[in-house]
DSSP file (Angstrom, degrees, kcal/mol; ACC not computed):
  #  RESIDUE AA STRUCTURE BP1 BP2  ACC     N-H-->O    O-->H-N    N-H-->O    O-->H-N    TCO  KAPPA ALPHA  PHI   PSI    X-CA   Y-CA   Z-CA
    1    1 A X              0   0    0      0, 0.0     0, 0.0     0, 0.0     0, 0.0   0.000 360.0 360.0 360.0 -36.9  118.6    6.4  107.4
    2    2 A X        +     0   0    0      2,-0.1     2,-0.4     0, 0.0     0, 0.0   0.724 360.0  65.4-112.4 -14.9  118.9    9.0  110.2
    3    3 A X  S    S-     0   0    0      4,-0.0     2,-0.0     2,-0.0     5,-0.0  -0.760  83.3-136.2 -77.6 128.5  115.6   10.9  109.1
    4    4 A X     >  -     0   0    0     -2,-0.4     4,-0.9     1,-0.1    -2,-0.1  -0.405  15.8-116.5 -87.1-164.1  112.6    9.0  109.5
    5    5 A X  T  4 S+     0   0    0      2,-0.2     4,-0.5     1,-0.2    -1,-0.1   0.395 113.5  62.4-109.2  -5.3  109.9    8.9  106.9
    6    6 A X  T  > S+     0   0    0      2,-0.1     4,-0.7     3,-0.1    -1,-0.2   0.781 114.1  42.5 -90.2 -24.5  107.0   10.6  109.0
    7    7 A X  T  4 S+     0   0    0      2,-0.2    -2,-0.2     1,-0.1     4,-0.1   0.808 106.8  60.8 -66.2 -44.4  109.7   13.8  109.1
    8    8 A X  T >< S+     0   0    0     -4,-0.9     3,-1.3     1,-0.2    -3,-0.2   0.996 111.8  44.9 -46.3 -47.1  110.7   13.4  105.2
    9    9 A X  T 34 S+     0   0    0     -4,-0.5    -1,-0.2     1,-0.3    -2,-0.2   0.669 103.7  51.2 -99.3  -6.9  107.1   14.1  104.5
   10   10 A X  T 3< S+     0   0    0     -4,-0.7     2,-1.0     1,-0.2    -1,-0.3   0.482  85.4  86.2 -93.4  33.6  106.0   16.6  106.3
   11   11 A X    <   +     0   0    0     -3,-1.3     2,-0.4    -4,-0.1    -1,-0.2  -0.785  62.9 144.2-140.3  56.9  108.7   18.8  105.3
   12   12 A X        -     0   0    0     -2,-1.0    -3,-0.0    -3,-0.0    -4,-0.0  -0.938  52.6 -93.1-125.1 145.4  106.7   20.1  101.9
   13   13 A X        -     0   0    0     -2,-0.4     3,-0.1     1,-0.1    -2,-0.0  -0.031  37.3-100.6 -82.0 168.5  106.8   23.9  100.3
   14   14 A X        -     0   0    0      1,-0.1     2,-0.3     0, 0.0    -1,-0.1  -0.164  55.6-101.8 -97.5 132.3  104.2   26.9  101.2
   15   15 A X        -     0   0    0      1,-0.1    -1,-0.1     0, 0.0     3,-0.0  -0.522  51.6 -94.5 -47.0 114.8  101.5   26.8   97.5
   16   16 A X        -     0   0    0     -2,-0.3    -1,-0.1    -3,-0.1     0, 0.0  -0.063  46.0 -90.0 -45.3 164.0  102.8   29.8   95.3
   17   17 A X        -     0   0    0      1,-0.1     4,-0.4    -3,-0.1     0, 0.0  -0.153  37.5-136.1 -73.3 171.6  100.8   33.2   95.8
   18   18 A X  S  > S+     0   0    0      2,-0.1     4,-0.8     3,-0.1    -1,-0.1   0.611 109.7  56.0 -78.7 -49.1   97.6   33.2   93.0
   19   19 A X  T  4 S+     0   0    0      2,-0.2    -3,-0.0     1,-0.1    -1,-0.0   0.534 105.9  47.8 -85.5 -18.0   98.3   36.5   92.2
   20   20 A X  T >> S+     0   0    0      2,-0.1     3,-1.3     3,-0.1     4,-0.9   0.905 110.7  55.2 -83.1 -50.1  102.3   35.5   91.2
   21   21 A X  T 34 S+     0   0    0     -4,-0.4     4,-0.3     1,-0.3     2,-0.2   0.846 111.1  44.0 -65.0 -30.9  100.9   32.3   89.0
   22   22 A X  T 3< S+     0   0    0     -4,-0.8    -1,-0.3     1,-0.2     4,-0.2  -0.245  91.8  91.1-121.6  54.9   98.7   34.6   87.0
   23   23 A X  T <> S+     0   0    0     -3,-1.3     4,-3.3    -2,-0.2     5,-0.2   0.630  82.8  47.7-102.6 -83.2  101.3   37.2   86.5
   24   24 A X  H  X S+     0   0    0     -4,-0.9     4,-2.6     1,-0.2     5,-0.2   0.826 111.6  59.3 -58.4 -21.0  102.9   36.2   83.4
   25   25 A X  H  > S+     0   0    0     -4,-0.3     4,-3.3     2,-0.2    -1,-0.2   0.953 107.4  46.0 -64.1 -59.4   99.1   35.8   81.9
   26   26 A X  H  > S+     0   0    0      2,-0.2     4,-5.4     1,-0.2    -1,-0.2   0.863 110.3  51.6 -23.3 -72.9   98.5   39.0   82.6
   27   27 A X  H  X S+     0   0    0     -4,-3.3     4,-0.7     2,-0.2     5,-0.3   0.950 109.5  47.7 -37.3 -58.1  101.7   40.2   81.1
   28   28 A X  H >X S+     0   0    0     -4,-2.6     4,-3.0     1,-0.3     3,-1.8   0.982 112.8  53.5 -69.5 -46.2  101.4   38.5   77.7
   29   29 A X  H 3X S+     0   0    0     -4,-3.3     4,-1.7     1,-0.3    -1,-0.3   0.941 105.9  49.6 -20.6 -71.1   97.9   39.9   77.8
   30   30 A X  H 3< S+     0   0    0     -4,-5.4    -1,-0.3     1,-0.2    -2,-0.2   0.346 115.1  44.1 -58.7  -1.2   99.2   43.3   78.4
   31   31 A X  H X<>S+     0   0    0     -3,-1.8     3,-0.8    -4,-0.7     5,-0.6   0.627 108.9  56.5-110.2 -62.3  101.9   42.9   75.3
   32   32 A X  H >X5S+     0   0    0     -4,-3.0     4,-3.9     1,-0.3     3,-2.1   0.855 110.1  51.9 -42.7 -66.4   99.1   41.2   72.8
   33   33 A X  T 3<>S+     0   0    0     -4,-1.7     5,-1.9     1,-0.3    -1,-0.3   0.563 119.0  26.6 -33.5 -36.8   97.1   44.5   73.6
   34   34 A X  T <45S+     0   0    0     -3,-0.8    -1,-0.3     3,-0.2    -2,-0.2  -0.089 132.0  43.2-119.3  33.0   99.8   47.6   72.7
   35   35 A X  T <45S+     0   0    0     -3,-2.1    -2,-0.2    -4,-0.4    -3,-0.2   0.307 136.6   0.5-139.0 -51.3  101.8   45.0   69.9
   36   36 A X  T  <<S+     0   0    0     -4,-3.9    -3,-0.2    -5,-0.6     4,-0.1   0.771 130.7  41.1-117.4 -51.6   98.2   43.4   68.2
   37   37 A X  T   5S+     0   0    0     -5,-0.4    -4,-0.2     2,-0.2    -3,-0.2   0.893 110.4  49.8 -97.3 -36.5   95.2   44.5   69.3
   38   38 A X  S >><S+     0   0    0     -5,-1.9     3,-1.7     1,-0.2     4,-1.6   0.947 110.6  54.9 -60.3 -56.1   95.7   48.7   69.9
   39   39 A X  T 34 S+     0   0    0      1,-0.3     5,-0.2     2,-0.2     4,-0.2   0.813 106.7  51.2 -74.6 -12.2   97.2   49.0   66.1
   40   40 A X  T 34 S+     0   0    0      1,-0.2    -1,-0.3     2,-0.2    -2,-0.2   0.259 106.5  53.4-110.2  30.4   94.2   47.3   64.4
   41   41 A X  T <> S+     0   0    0     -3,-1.7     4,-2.0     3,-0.1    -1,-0.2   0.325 111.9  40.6-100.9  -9.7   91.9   49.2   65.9
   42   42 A X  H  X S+     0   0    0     -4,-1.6     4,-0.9     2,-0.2    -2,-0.2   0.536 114.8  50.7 -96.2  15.2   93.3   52.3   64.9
   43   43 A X  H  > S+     0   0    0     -5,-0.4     4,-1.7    -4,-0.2    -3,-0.1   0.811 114.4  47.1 -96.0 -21.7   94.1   51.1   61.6
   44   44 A X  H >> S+     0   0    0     -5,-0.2     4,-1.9     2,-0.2     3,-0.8   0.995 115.0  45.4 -65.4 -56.5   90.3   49.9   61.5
   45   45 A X  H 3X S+     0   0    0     -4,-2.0     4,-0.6     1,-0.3    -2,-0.2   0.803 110.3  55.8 -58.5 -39.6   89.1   53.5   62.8
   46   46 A X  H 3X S+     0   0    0     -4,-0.9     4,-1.7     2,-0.2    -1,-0.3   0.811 111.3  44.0 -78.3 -42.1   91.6   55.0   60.2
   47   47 A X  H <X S+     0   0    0     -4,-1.7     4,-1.1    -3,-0.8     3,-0.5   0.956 111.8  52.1 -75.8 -49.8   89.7   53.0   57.2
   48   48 A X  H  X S+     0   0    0     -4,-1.9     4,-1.9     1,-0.3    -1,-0.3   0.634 107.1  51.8 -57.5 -15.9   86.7   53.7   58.4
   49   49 A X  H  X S+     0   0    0     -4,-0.6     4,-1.5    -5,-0.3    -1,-0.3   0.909 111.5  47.4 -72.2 -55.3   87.6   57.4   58.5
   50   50 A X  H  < S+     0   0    0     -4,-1.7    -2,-0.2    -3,-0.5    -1,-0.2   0.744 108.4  52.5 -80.1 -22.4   88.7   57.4   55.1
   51   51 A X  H >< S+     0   0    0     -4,-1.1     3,-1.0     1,-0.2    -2,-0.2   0.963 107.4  51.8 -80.9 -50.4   85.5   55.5   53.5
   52   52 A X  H 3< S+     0   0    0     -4,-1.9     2,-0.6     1,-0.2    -1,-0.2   0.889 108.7  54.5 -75.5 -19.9   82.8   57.8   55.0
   53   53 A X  T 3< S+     0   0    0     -4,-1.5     2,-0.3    -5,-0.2    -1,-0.2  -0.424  75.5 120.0-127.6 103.5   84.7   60.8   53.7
   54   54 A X    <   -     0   0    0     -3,-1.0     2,-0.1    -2,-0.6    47,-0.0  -0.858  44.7-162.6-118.1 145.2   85.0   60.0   49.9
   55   55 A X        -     0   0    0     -2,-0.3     2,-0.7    15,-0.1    17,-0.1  -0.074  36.3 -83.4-126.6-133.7   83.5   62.4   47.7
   56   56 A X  S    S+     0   0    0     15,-0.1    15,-0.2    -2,-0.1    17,-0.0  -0.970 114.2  38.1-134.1 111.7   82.5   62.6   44.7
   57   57 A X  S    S+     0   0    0     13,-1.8    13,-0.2    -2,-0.7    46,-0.1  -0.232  87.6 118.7 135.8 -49.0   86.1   63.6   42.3
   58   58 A X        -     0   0    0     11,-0.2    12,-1.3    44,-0.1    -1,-0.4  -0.193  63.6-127.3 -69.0 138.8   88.4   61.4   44.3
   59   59 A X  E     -AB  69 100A   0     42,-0.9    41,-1.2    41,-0.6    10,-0.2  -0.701  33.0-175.3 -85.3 133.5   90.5   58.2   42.9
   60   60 A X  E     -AB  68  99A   0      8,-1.0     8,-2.1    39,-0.2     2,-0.4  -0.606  21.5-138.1-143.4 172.8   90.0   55.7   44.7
   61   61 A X  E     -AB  67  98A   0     37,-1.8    36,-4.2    -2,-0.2    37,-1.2  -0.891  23.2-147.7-144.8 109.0   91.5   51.7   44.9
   62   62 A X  E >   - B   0  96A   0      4,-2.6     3,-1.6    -2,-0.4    34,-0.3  -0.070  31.9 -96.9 -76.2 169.0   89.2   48.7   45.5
   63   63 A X  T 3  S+     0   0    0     32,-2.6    -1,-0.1     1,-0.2    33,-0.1   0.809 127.0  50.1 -38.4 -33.3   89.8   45.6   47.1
   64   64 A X  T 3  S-     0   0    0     31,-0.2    -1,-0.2     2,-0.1    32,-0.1   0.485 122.2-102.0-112.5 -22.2   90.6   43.8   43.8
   65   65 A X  S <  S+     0   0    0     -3,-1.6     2,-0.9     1,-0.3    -2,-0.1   0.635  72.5 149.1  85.2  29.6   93.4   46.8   42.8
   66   66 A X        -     0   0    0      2,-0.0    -4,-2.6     0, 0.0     2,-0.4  -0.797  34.6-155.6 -90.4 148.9   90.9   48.3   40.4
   67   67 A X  E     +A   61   0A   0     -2,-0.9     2,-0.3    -6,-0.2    -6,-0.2  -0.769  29.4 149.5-103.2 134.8   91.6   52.6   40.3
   68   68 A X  E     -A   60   0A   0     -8,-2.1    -8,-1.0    -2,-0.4     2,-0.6  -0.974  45.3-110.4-158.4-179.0   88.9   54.4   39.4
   69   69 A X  E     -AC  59  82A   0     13,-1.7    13,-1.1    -2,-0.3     2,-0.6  -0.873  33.3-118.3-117.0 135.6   87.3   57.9   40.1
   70   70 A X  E     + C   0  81A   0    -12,-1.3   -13,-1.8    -2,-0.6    11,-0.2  -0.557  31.8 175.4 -89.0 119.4   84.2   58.2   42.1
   71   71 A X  E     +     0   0A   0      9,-1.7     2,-0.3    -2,-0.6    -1,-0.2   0.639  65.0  24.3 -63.7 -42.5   81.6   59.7   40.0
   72   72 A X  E     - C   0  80A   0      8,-2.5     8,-1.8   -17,-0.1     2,-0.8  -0.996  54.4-147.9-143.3 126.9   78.7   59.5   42.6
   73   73 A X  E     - C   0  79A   0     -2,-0.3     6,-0.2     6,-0.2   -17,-0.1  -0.859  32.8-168.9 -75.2  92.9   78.2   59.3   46.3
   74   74 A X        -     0   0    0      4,-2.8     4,-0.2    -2,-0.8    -2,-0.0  -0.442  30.0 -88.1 -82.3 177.3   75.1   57.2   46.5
   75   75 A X  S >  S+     0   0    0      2,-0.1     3,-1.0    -2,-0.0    -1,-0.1  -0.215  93.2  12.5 -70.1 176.9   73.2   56.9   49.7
   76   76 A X  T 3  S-     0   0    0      1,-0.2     2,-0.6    17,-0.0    -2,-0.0  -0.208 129.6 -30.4  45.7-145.8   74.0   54.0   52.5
   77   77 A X  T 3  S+     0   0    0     -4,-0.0    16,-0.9     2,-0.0    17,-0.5  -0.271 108.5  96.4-108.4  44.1   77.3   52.3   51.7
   78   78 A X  E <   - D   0  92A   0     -3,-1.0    -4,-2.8    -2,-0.6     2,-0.4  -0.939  40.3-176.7-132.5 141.3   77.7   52.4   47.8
   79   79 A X  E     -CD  73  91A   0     12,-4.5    12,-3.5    -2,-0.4     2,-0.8  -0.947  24.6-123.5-143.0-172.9   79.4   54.6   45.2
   80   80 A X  E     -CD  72  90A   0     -8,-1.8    -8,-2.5    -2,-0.4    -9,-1.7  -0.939  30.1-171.6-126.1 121.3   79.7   54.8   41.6
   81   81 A X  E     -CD  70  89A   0      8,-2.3     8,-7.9    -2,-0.8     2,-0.5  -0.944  20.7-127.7-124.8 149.7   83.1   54.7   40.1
   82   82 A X  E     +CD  69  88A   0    -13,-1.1   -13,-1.7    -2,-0.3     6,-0.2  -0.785  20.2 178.2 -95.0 100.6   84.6   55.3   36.5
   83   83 A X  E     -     0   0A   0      4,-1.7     2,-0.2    -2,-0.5     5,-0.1   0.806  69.0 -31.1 -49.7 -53.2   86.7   52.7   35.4
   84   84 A X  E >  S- D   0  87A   0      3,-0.6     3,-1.8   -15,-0.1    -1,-0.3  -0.843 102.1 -32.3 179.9 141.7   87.4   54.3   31.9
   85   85 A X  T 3  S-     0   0    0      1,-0.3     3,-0.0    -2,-0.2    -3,-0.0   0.277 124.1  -9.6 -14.4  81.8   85.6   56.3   29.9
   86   86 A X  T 3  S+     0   0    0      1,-0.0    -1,-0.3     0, 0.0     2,-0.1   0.728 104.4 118.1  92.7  14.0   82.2   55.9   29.9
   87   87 A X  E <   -D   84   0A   0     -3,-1.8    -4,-1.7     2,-0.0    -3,-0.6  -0.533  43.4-172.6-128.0  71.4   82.5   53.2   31.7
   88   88 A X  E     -D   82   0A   0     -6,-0.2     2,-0.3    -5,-0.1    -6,-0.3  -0.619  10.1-177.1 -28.6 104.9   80.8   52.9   35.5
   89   89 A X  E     -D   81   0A   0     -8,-7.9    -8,-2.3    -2,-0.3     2,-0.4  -0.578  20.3-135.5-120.4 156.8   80.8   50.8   38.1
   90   90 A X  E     +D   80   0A   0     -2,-0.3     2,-0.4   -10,-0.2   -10,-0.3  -0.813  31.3 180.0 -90.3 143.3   78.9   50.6   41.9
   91   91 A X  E     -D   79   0A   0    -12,-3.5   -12,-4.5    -2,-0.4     2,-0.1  -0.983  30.3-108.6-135.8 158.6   81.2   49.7   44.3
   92   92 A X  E     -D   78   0A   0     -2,-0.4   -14,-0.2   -14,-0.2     3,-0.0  -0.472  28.4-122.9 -66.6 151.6   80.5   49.1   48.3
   93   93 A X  S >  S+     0   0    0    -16,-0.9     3,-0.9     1,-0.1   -15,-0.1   0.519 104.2  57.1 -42.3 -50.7   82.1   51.8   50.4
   94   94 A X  T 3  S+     0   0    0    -17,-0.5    -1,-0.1     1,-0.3   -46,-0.0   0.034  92.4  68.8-106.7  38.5   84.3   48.9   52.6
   95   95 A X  T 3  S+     0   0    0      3,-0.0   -32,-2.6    -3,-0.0    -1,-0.3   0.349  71.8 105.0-126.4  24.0   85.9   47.5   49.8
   96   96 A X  E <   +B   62   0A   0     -3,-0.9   -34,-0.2   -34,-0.3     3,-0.1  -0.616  43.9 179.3 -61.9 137.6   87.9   50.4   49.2
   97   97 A X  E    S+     0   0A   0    -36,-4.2     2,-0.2     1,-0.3   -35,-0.2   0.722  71.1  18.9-109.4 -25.7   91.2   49.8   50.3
   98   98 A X  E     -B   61   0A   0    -37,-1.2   -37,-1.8    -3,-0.1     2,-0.4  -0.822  63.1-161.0-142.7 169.8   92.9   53.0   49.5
   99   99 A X  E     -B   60   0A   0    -39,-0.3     2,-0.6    -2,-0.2   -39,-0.2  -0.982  13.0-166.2-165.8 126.1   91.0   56.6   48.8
  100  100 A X  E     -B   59   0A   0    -41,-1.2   -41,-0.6    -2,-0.4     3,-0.1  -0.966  19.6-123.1-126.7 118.5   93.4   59.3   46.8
  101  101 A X        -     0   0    0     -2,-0.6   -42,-0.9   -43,-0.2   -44,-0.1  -0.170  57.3 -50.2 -45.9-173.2   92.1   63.2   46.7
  102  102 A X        -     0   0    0    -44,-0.2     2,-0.3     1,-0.1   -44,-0.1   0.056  68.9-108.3 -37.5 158.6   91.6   65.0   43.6
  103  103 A X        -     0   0    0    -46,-0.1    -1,-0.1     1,-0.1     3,-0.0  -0.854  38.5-113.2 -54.1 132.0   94.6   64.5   41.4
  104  104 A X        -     0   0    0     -2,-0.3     2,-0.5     1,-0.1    -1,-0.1   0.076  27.2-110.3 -43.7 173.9   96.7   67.9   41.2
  105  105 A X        -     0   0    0      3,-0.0     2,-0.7     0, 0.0    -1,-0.1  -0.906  50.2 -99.2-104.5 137.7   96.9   69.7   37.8
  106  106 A X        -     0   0    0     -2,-0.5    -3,-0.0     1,-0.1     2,-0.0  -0.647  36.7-108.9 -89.9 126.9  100.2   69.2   36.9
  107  107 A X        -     0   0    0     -2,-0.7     2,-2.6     1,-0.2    -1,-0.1   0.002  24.2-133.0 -54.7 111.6  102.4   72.2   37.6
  108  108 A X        -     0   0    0      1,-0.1     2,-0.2     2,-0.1    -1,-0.2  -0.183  27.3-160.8 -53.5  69.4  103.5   74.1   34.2
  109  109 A X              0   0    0     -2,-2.6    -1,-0.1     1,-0.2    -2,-0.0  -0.357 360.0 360.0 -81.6 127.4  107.5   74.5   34.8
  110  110 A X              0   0    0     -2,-0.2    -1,-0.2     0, 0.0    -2,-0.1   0.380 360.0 360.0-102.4 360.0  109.1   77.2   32.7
């Protein structure tokens, strides 16, 4: 009533900063990274670690949960594992999931 309507309107607030609006983007970014993306690459660098050294003696656990013992290092990305006696198998390198040393001899307690 006592404002007029050319006054209401020019009366409207300052555009937020750029740098404010793309703030929280930022953030969640910076969270995905040290929560998501930093532990599966060292758990990727850590598999990889483990596949290229298997040797030839060690028990090893495929993709599939078979345990076996690696017989043979072939070249490139295969090895030959023992199932069971006399029994042999090739397996790819990266579908090992899990890579065991030697077994120990088990300790004689007197």
């Amino acid at each position: 009533m006592w404002i007029s309507p050319a006054y209401a309107q020019a009366a409207q607030p300052a555009a937020p900063n750029a740098l404010i609006q793309l703030a929280p983007f930022v953030l969640i970014f910076v969270i995905f990274y040290f929560l998501l993306i930093r532990p599966q690459m060292t758990a990727r660098k850590k598999h990889t670690e483990m596949v290229t050294n298997v040797r030839r003696g060690d028990v090893v656990v495929t993709a599939g949960g078979i345990v076996g013992k690696v017989t043979k290092v072939l070249d490139g990305d295969e090895v030959m594992v023992e199932l069971a006696e006399k029994v042999t198998v090739k397996v790819l390198k990266s579908t090992l999931s899990d890579v065991r040393t030697k077994p120990q001899p088990a300790a004689n307690d007197k």
